[in-house]
C-alpha positions, -999 to +999 in steps of 0.1 A: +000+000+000+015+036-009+014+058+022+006+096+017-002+121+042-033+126+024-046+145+059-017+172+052-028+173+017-065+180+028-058+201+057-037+221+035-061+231+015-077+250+044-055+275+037-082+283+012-100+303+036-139+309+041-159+299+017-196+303+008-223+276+022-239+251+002-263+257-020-298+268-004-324+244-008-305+217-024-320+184-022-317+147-025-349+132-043-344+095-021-349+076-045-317+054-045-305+026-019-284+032+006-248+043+004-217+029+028-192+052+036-158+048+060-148+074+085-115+074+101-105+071+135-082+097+153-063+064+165-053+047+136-082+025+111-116+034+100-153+026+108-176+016+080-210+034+081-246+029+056-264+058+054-294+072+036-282+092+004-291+123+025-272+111+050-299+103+076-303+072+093-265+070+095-256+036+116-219+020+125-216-018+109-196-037+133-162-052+127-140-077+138-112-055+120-111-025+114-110-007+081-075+003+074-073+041+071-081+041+035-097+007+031-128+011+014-162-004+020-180-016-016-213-032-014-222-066-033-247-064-063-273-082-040-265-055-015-266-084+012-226-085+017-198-057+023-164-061+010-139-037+027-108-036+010-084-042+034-084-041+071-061-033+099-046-061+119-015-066+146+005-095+158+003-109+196+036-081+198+019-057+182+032-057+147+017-049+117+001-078+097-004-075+056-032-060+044-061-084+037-096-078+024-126-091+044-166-094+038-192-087+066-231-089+062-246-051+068-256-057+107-220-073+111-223-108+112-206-130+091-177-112+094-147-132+071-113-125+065-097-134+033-067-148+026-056-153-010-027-180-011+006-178-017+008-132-015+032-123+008+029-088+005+000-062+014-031-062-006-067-053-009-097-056-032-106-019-043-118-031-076-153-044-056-172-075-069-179-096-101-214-090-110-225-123-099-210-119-069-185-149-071-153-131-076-133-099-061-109-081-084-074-073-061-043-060-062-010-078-047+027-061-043+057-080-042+082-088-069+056-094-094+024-064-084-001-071-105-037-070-103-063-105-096-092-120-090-100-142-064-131-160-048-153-141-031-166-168-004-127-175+007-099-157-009-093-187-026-084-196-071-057-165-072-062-157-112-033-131-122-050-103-148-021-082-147+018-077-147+034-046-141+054-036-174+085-027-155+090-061-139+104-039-110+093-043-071+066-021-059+031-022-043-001-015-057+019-006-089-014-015-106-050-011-089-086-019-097-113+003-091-145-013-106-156-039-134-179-028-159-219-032-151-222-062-179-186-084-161-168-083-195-142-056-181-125-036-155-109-001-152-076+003-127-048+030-121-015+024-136+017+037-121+048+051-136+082+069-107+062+054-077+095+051-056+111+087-076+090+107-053+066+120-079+037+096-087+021+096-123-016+073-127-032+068-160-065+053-160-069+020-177-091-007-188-086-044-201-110-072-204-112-100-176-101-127-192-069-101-190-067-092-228-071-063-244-054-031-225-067+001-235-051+034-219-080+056-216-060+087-200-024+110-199-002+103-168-009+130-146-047+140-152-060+116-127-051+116-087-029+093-076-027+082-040-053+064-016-076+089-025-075+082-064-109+067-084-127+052-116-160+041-114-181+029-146-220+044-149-250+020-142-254+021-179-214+015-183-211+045-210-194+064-191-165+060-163-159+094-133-127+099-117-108+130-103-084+149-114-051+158-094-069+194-087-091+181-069-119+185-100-144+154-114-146+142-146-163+116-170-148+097-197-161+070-221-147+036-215-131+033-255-109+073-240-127+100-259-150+125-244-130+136-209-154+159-200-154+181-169-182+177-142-186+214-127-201+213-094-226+242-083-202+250-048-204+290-055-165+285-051-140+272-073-121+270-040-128+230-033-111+197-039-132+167-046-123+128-049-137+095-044-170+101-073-193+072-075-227+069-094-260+064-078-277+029-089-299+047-118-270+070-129-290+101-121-266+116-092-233+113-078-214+104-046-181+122-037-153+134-010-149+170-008-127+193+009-148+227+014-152+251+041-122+239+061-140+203+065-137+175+043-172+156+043-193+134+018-213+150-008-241+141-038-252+156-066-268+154-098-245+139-128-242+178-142-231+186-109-260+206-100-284+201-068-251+198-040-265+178-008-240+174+022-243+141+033-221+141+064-210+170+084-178+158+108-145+170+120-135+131+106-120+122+074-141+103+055-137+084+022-146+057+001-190+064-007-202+037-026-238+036-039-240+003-049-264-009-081-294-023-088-290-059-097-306-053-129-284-030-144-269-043-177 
């Protein structure tokens, strides 16, 4: 796992100064399901939290493990299971263990670590589930990084996707962010100087049989970091990310149309990451960094209609929104 300060690169941006409020009379319509959320904890980790889209009805899901600090919670297409990413675990002597994914029910039960066989290194599933909900997409450092699949009910069947071009020893060289709504793809980070001290992604996609690899942007439009994103639309035309200004944008999945999102904030004076769709396209779920307080926001796709969904001193990352079973 790369390690940034990402809380000096938020808090930073306080330096940004007042800005305006939120939109008056913005609104969510609550129509959607229910989004999961983590929020870190001032001692290390992160809780895992479903919420209404407007961010009522907020409730803790408990875990054996905790989140790690930017492990991400990604609900199953049946919405009966949460995968977090990776979790944070210690030795009898208090040493760090590797970085392992795990799946819980909603209310906490069923909690199950997963460990894939044979990866030595840290690792976590970011790229959320197969469609069917039999297989996770991972990514494993190491000598060989590389992005995989593995079975959702035990970690087990490691299927390599991926091999980082460079052959050289890094972690999370290559990550997954999310397969495409109809399981014939997937879209993951790339890469390039991540031990030079100036850390380049381009966004990719390749099929998941692990054939054709498409580069669908530059090095250096997308963030890089734990805070970095793809996610493909419920009616996989389209795939939202963020850009290392802090600013959200769409592209199609074959890399024409990158096309800014413009939120309404009454201040160009934000930094936003972390965009996800709602399950009928219609809004979207981010991170944002605005009046000295990063929180969770939605919107609709145009940016238009901002809704605050939390409102904490907390750092908070990773909304996912889920979709409909029935999507394509």
């Amino acid at each position: 796992m790369r390690k940034l300060t990402v809380l000096a690169l938020l808090t930073g941006l306080a330096a940004l100064g007042t800005l305006p409020a939120t939109p008056a009379g913005a609104t969510s319509s609550g129509t959607n399901d229910q989004i999961t959320f983590a929020r870190q904890m001032p001692t290390g980790g992160a809780n895992v939290f479903i919420a209404n889209p407007d961010g009522s009805d907020a409730h803790q899901v408990p875990l054996v493990y905790p989140a790690e600090d930017f492990g991400l919670p990604i609900w199953s297409p049946d919405r009966s299971r949460l995968l977090i990413s990776h979790v944070l675990r210690f030795d009898a002597s208090g040493n760090l263990l590797p970085f392992r994914p795990a799946t819980v029910d909603p209310d906490g039960s069923g909690f199950k670590l997963l460990q894939p066989p044979n990866v030595p290194d840290d690792g976590g599933c970011f790229g959320g589930w197969y469609p069917d909900g039999s297989r996770l997409l991972c990514s494993f450092g190491g000598g060989q990084p590389g992005i995989f699949s593995i079975r959702a009910s035990d970690g087990g069947d490691l299927v390599r996707l991926t091999s980082y071009p460079s052959g050289a020893s890094c972690n999370a060289c290559d990550e997954p962010t999310d397969i495409s709504p109809d399981g014939r793809r997937f879209v993951f980070l790339r890469y390039k100087n991540e031990n030079a001290g100036h850390q380049q992604v381009a966004l990719f996609v390749e099929k998941l049989d692990g054939t054709g690899l498409l580069q669908l942007t530059p090095y250096g439009l997308a963030q890089p970091h734990e805070i970095a994103s793809a996610q493909w639309s419920p009616d996989g035309r389209e795939l939202i990310s963020e850009t290392t200004q802090g600013r959200l944008f769409v592209v199609r999945p074959d890399g024409r149309g990158i096309t800014p999102i413009h939120l309404h904030t009454g201040t160009t004076q934000y930094f936003a990451f972390e965009p996800d769709w709602s399950p009928d396209g219609t809004r979207i779920v981010f991170c944002m960094y605005i009046h000295g307080q990063e929180d969770i926001y939605t919107a609709n796709a145009d940016g238009s209609n901002l809704v605050q969904v939390t409102n904490t001193p907390e750092i908070e990352n990773g909304p996912d929104w889920g979709r409909h079973p029935t999507a394509p």
